[in-house]
C-alpha positions as CSV (number, residue, x, y, z in Angstrom):
1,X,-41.0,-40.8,-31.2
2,X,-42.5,-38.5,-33.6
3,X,-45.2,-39.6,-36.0
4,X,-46.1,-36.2,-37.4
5,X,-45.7,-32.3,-37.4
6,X,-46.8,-29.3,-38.9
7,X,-44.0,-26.8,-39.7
8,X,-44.6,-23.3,-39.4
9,X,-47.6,-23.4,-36.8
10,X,-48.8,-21.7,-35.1
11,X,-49.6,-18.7,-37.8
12,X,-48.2,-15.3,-36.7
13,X,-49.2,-13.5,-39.7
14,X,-47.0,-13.0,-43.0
15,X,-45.2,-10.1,-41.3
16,X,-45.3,-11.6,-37.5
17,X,-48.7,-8.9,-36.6
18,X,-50.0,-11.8,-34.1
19,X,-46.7,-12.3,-32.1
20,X,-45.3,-8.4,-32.8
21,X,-49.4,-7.2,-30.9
22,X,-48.3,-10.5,-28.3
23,X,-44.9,-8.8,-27.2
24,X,-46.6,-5.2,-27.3
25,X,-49.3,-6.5,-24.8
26,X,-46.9,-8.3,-22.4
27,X,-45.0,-5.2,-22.4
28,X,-48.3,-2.9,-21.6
29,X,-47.3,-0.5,-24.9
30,X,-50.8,-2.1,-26.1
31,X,-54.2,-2.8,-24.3
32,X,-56.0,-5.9,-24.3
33,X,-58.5,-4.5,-26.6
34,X,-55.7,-4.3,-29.3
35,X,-54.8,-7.6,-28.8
36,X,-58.2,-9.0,-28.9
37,X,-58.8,-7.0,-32.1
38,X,-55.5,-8.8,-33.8
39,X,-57.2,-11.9,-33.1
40,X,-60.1,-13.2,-35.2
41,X,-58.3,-12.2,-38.4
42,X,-55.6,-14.4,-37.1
43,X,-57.8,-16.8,-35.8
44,X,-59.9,-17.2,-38.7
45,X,-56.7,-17.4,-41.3
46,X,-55.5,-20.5,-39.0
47,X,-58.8,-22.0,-39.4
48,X,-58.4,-21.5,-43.4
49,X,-55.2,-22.9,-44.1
50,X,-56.1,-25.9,-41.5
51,X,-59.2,-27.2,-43.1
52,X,-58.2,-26.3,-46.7
């Protein structure tokens, strides 16, 4: 049984940039460097909208 959910997590940016650099890693067009650089502004917005 469900108690409670979050809809629209996890975050992948207003215009999908976090799961568009994802794909583009897994299919080498990017390096890892890229996608770590996609990252904190990602991470950080997450962190924001979480805690308020």
């Amino acid at each position: 049984m469900t108690l409670a959910h979050i809809l629209g997590y996890p975050r992948i940016g207003a215009d999908r940039e976090l799961k568009k650099a994802t794909e583009a890693y897994w299919n080498n067009a990017i390096d890892q460097a890229a996608l770590e650089a996609v990252l904190p502004v990602y991470a950080q917005v997450l962190l924001c909208h979480r805690h308020g």
